[in-house]
Steps between C-alpha positions, in 0.01 A plus 500: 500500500360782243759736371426859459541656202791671544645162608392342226605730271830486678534108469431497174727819373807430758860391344415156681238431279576729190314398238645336191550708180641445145881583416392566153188735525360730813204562323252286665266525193751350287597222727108388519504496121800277522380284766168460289699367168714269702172361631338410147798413383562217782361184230831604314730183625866670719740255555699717680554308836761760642435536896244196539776343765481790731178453643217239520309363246133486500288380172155588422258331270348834403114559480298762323392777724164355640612165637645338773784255447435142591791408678602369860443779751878588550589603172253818539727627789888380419722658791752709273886483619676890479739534167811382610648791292317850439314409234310810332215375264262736337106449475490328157800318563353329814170424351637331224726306768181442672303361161825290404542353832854655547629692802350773649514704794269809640817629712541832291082571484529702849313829419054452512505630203731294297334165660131625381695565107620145575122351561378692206766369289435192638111526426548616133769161456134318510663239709340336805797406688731812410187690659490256789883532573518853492185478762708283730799784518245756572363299745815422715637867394185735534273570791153370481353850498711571249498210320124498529415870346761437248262222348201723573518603141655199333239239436670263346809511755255448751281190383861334458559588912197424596501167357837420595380564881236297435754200332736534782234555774607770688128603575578712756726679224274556302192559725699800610561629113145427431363740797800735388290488191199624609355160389338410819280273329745304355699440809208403694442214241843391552483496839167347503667215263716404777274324649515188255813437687375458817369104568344542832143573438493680839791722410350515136219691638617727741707588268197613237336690843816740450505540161158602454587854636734524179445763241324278227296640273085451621461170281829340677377615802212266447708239417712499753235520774308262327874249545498545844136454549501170333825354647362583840183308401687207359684422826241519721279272233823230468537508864131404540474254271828243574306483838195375283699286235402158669200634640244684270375249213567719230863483584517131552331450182674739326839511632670867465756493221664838633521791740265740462835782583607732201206389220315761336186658538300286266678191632419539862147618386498142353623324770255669757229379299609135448584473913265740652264592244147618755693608811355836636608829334651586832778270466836564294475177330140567394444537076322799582716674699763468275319568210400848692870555664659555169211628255501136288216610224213273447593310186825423638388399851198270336755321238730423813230365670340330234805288456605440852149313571497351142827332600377376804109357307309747757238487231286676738729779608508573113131506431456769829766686327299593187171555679366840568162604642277753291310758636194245540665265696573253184818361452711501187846384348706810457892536439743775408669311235351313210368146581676376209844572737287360755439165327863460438628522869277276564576268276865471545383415865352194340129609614251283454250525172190624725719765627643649178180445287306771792748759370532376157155594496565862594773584233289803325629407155312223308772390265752510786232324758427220223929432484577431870152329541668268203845474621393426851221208412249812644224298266209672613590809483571435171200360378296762694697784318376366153170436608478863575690586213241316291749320339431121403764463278740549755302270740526234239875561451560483870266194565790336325726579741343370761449175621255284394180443669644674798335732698609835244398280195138448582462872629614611147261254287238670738573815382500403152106316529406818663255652272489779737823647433530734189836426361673744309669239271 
C-alpha cells in the first residue's frame, strides 16, 4: 500500500526509525566530506578486525562500477543475520568493510535519506558489488515506489538494479520498475522476450497475439507482428507437410532434415521454395505469398530462390527465373544481382557446363567474363570473347590450353586461317 506523505515523512522521521548521525560532528556537510575521504582512502590496507565476530561475514570480489560480477547467483543476494550486539558503523567504515570483505550490517541506515548517502557513497567506491549490496538492502528495506524514484536520477545505481533483476530473474520485478520508469518500451521487450521460454509452439504463439498490443516502439511493432505471423504460418505448414512426408515425391526424395517451427524468415522462405516452390499464391506455403506477407525485397527473394532450385538441379526452374518479357513480346535474361554471383551459386550446386557457360556469357565485364569462362572449362566463350576482341595472340596462347585436335582446337586454328578477321595483334 502507498503511504501518504505525511506518513512517509512520519516513518522515516519517527524515534523508531531515527536516522543515524555522527557523535563527533552534526554538521552534515562535514560528515559527507568525511565519508568521501574514508572512501578514497579504502586501498589503504586496516587490519583492524575488532567486531568481525558479531555478525556475518560476506566477501565480495569487487568490480569497477560498470560490471556485473560473475559469480553463482546467491552471492548477489546473501540473507544478512541482525548484529548480535548494537553495532554502530559509519558510512566509510562500512564500505570499506564491504570492499575488504569484513562485517557489515545496514541495521543503523534507517532514515531515506541516510540510505540514498549510503548508495552514493557506494557509487563513488567504483565497486560493482559494494553498489550491488547496498541495492539488495534497499530492496528488502525500501518500497518499490520509493525505491524506484530514488534511482530515477541515479544512472549508474540503476543499470546495477536493473541488471541484477535481470541476473536473478525476477522479471516481474523488474517489469514493474521498468513501467515505473516510464520506459514502456523497454518493458514490452522484456516481456516480449519471455516468450523464448515457452516450448509449446501453440502456447508460443498465443502468447506473441498478446504481446503485440504492447507499447513497442513502430519498428518492434513490426517485428513482433511479423513473429506471430510467421509462427502461425509455420504450424499450419509443419502440420501439412508430416501428412505428405511419405507421400509427395519431393519429400521422399528429399527427406526433411527438420521442422519447419521457429526458423527465420529467410529460412522458411527457403524451405517453401525447395518443397513447394509453384503452389498458388493463395496458399500459405506458396513462395509468393510469403515473399508478399512479409515485404522480402527482390534481390533477397531471387537469391533464396535461386539456391533452393539450384540445390535441387531444377535447371529449368532457374532459367524461367532470369527471363523477362520486353515490351515486344521478346524474351530476355535479366537478374537483380550480378551474373557473376549468379555463376557462383550455381556452381557450388555442381551445375552442369551448358548451364553455367549461358550465364557466363552474360557477365557484362570482359576481363571478368574471360576468368570464369577459364576456370569453369566455359571454352567457347572464351575463344568467342577474343575473337571479338580481335586478339590472336591470346587465341594462340589459349589454343595451348586446350586439348588437342578436340573440338575447341580446330575452332581456334579456324580463326587463325581466317583472312577475314582483322586482328589487332
Amino acid at each position: 500500500m502507498m503511504r501518504s506523505k505525511p506518513d512517509e515523512d512520519d516513518y522515516w522521521n519517527s524515534s523508531k526509525f531515527r536516522a543515524f548521525t555522527f557523535d563527533d560532528d552534526d554538521d552534515e556537510f562535514s560528515t559527507l566530506k568525511e565519508s568521501k575521504r574514508a572512501v578514497n582512502s579504502i586501498v589503504v590496507d586496516d587490519d583492524d578486525d575488532d567486531d568481525e565476530d558479531d555478525v556475518e561475514k560476506v566477501s565480495w570480489s569487487g568490480e569497477p562500477v560498470g560490471t556485473f560480477p560473475d559469480v553463482p547467483s546467491r552471492s548477489f543476494a546473501p540473507e544478512l543475520r541482525k548484529p548480535k550486539a548494537e553495532y554502530k558503523v559509519s558510512k566509510p567504515v562500512l564500505l570499506v568493510n564491504l570492499v575488504k570483505g569484513r562485517a557489515y550490517s545496514f541495521e543503523t541506515f534507517r532514515s531515506l535519506k541516510d540510505k540514498m548517502l549510503l548508495l552514493d557513497e557506494a557509487v563513488h567506491a567504483n565497486d560493482g558489488n559494494v553498489i550491488t549490496a547496498v541495492l539488495i538492502f534497499l530492496k528488502k528495506s525500501l518500497s518499490k515506489e520509493i525505491l524506484s524514484r530514488e534511482l530515477t536520477s541515479r544512472e549508474i545505481a540503476l543499470r546495477h538494479y536493473i541488471h541484477y533483476l535481470k541476473e536473478m530473474g525476477e522479471q516481474k520485478s523488474l517489469v514493474e520498475l521498468l513501467k515505473s520508469l516510464g520506459r514502456t518500451e523497454d518493458m514490452a521487450l522484456l516481456q516480449y522476450k519471455e516468450h523464448l521460454n515457452i516450448k509449446d509452439e501453440v502456447r508460443k504463439k498465443e502468447y506473441l497475439k498478446a504481446c503485440i498490443g504492447l507499447p513497442f516502439s513502430p519498428e518492434d511493432a513490426s517485428h513482433v507482428q511479423d513473429h506471430y505471423t510467421l509462427l502461425e504460418r509455420q504450424i499450419i505448414i509443419e502440420a501439412n507437410d508430416k501428412q505428405a512426408e511419405n507421400k509427395v515425391e519431393v519429400f521422399k526424395k528429399h527427406p526433411r532434415k527438420a521442422s519447419i517451427l521457429n526458423m527465420p524468415i529467410i529460412t522458411t522462405l527457403y524451405y517453401s521454395c525447395f518443397y513447394h516452390y509453384g503452389e498458388p499464391e493463395g496458399t500459405f506455403s506458396s513462395p509468393a505469398n510469403i515473399r508478399s506477407t512479409f515485404k522480402i525485397s527482390e534481390k533477397q527473394y531471387f537469391l533464396t530462390v535461386l539456391g533452393a532450385r539450384a540445390k535441387l538441379k531444377e535447371w529449368f526452374d532457374v532459367d524461367r527465373l532470369f527471363t523477362a518479357k520486353n515490351w515486344f513480346g521478346y524474351t530476355k535474361k535479366k537478374s537483380p544481382i550480378g551474373f557473376h554471383r549468379v555463376v557462383d551459386i550455381l556452381q557450388k550446386n555442381n551445375a552442369p557446363v551448358q548451364v553455367l557457360q549461358e550465364y557466363v556469357s552474360l557477365v557484362e565485364d570482359t576481363e571478368q567474363k574471360i576468368s570464369l569462362a577459364q576456370k569453369y572449362k566455359c571454352h567457347d566463350i572464351v575463344i568467342d570473347t577474343y575473337k571479338d576482341l580481335k586478339d590472336r595472340q591470346q587465341l594462340i596462347i589459349y589454343q595451348g590450353k586446350v586439348e588437342r585436335n578436340s573440338p575447341e582446337d580446330r575452332k581456334i586454328q579456324d580463326l587463325l586461317n581466317n583472312t577475314q578477321i582483322r586482328w589487332k595483334n
